[in-house]
N, C-alpha and C positions, 0 to 999 in steps of 0.2 A: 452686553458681552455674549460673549458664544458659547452653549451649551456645551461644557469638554466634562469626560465622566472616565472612572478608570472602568477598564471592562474584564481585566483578568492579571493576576496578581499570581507569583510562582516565586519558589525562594531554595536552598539547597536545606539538607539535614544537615545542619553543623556542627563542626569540629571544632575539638579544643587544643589538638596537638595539630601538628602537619602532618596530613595524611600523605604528602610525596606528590600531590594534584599543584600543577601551576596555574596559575589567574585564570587563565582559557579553559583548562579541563574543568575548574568549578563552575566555569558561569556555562559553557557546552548544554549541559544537560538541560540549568534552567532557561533558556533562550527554545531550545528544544520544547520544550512541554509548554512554554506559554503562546509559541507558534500552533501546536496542537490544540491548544484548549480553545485559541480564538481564529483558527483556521486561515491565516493569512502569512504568508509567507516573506512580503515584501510592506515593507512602513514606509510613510511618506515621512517619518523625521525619525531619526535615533540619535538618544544624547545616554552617557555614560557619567559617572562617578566612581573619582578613583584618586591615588595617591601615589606619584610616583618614589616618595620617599620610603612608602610603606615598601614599595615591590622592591626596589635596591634597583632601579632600571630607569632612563631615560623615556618617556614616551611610550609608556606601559598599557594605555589604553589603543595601540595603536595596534598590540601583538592580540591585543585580547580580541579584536574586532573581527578574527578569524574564528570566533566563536557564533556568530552573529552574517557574515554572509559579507562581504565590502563589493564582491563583482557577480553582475554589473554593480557599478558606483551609485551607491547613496549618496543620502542626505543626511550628513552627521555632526555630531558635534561632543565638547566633553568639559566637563565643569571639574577642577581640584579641589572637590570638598564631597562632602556626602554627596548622594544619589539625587535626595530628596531635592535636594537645587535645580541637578536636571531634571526631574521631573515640573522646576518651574518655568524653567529654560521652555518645555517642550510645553506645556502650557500656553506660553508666550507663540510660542511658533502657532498652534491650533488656531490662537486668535486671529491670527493675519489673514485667514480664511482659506490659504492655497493648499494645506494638507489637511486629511479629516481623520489620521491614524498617528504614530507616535508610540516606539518603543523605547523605554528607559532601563536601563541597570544600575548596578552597583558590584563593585566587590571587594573583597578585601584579606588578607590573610596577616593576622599579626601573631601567626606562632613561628615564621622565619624573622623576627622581628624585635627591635626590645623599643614597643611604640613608645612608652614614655619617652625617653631620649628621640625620637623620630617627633614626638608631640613638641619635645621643646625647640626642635628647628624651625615651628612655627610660628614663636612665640616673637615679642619685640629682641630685634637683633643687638641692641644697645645696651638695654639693663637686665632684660628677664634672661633672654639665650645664655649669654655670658656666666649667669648663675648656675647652670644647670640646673635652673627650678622647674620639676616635675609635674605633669597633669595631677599626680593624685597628691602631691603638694599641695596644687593651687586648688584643689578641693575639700582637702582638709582644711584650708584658710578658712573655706566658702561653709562648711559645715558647722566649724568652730562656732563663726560670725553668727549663723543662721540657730544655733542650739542658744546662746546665751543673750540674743534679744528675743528669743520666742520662750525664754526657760523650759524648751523639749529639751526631756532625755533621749540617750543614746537606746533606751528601750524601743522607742518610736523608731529611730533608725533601724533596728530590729525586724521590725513585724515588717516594715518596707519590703525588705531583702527575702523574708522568711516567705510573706506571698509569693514575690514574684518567684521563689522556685518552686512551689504548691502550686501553683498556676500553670507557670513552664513545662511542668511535667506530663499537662495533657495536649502540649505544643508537640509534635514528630520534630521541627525544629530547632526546637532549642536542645540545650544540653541539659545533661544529668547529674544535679548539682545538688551535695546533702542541704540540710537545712541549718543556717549561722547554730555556731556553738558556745555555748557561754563562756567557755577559755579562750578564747580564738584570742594570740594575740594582735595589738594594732599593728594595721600595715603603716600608716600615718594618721594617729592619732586628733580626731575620736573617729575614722575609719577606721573598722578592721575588715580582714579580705573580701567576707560576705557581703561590704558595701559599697564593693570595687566591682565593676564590668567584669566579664571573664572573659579571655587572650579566645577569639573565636575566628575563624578563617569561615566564609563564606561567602552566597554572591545571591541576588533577587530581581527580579525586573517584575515589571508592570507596563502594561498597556493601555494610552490612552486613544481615547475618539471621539470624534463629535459629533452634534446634531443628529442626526436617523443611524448614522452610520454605528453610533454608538448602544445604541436600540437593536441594532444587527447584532451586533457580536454578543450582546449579552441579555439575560431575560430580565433584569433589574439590575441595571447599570448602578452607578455608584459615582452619580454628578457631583463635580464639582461647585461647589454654591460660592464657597467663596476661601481665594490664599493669596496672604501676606508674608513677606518676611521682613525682620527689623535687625539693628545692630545696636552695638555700645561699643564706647569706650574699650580697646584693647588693654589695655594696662589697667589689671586688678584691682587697683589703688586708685583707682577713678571714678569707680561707683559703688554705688551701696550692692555690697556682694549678697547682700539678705534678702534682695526680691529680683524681681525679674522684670522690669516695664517694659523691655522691649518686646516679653513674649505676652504681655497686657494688650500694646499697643498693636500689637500685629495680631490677636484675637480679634480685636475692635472690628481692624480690617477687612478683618475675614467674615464680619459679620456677627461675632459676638458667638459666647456660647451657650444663649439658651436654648433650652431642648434635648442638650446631649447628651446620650447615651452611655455611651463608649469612647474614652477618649486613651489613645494610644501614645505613651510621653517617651521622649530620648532622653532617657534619664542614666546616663552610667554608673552614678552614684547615687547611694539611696535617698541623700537629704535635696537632692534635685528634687523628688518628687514632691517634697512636701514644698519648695519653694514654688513649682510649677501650680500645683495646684491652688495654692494665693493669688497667682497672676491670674492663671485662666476661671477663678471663682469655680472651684468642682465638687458638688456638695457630695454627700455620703450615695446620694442615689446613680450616679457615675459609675460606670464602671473603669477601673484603672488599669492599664496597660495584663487585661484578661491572657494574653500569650505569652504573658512571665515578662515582656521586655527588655530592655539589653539587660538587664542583670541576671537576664535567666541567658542568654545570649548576646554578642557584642561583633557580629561579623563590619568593623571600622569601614567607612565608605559608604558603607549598604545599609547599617541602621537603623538611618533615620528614611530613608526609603520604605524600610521593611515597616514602619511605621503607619506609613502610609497606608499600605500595603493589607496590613494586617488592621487596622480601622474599616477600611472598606470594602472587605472581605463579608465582616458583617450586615454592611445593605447588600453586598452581591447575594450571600446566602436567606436575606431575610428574618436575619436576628436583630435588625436594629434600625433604625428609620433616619436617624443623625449622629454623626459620627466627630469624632476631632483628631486629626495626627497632629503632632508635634516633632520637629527634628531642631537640631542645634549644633553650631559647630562653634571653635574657638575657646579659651580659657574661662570656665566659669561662668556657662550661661550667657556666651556673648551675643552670639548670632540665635539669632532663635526664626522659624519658620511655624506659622501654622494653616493646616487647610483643614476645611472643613467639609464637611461630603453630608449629602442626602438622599434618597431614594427617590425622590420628588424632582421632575426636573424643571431647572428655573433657567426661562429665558431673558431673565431682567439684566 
């Protein structure tokens, strides 16, 4: 395979309300600054992540691509799910050997928005739609399921939440979020709000490159070694909601996780994390999602991007030597995506 590494990672300060900025004005700035930081103006592939139900608009990556530069005509493309897709998408493209650059985004804004109900138009059109059953429904199922075969208390759910906003805090990214309160009543029980993503508007890209070219742009690239992504069963009620094999299976893929340092999880709820970390085996020496993660932040689109993102940040800066992101999209853990990163580059 061909050596492809991420070489510079850029993301917005996010918001929790609508600041009045459209798709384009968010992502302007970060397209801006990661042209600067990798000094190349024109990509030989760009692929976007986005959601046209979120924006209330037809073909919304289309408007946004005046963020980003369309003439002369690129080489583009764009994936209806998180970012971190494209980012596999443009992966894919680096292999075929005819471009050796690759810029991806994401964005998202769900405070013009009410995503739960925009979630459930994703859901099966037959039995689940029709219900109006809610994301944080179907993860209260998932928590329920997951506290009373592990017998974890809601304590543990706790300290999840309680990190990642002690953590978040030394993010410029994320927002500023007290710490869970012991009255907090449940939003959907044994959730309460602290173990819900928060409503967050913003947008992130990354740049990838290969072979020497990727040596160019940055002093300790952040290779890719190895990414997978897997699926399951859409309909809830299909599998065992208490583990995760497909984000097992697609670890395997990606070459397993020993060694790893830092592994950055899309966890929007806090009992995701403790399932995440049974699949991907993550012992206490692991660092978990250090930049607070979407429960310190939740910009929809862009999160599991920003996953990435923020994983491999760490071999760019030299805090870390292997790396894991994790992204997910779909009801309960469906879709799950992992890549793994090193500072080490492998041409196997």
């Amino acid at each position: 395979m061909r050596p492809v590494a991420v070489v510079a990672f850029a993301q917005t300060r996010h918001k929790g309300e609508d600041a009045g900025l459209s798709e384009t004005e968010l992502l302007a700035p970060v397209i801006t600054e990661i042209k600067r930081r990798t000094g190349v103006t024109r990509f030989g592939f760009t692929c976007s992540g986005s959601n046209d139900y979120l924006v209330g608009a037809p073909f919304s990556f289309v408007s946004a691509l005046d963020a980003v530069g369309a003439w002369p005509p690129i080489s583009e493309s764009h994936v209806e799910m998180d970012a971190a897709w494209a980012l596999y998408e443009a992966w894919v493209k680096l292999q075929h050997g005819e471009i050796d650059t690759a810029l991806v985004y994401g964005f998202g804004k769900t405070s013009q928005s009410s995503y739960p109900e925009v979630f459930t138009q994703g859901l099966d059109p037959y039995y689940l739609a029709p219900l109006g059953v809610d994301q944080v429904s179907l993860a209260a199922l998932q928590a329920r399921a997951y506290l009373e075969r592990t017998g974890t208390d809601e304590r543990r759910l706790r300290a999840v939440a309680s990190r990642a906003r002690t953590d978040g805090r030394a993010n410029p990214s994320a927002l500023h979020l007290d710490d869970p309160g012991d009255a907090e009543p449940y939003e959907v029980a044994p959730l309460r709000p602290h173990d819900v993503a928060p409503v967050t508007d913003g947008a992130a890209a990354i740049v990838l490159a290969a072979g020497d070219k990727a040596r160019e742009l940055a002093g300790r690239p952040a290779w890719i070694t190895g990414i997978d992504h897997r699926s399951e069963p859409h309909q809830p009620g299909f599998r065992d909601l208490t583990s995760s094999p497909s984000t097992r299976l697609a670890a395997a893929k990606a070459g397993g996780t020993g060694g790893v340092e830092v592994a950055e999880l899309h966890t929007q709820f806090s009992h995701e994390e403790l399932i995440l970390r049974d699949a991907l085996d993550l012992g206490d020496g692991v660092a978990v999602n250090p930049s607070g993660g979407p429960l310190a932040a939740n910009p929809v689109m862009a999160t599991g991007l920003i996953r990435v993102g923020e994983a491999a940040a760490r071999i760019l800066d030299g805090t870390a030597g292997r790396v894991l992101a994790h992204a997910t999209s779909g009801p309960c853990l469906q879709q799950n995506l992992v890549c793994v990163m090193s500072g080490e580059r492998s041409d196997g």
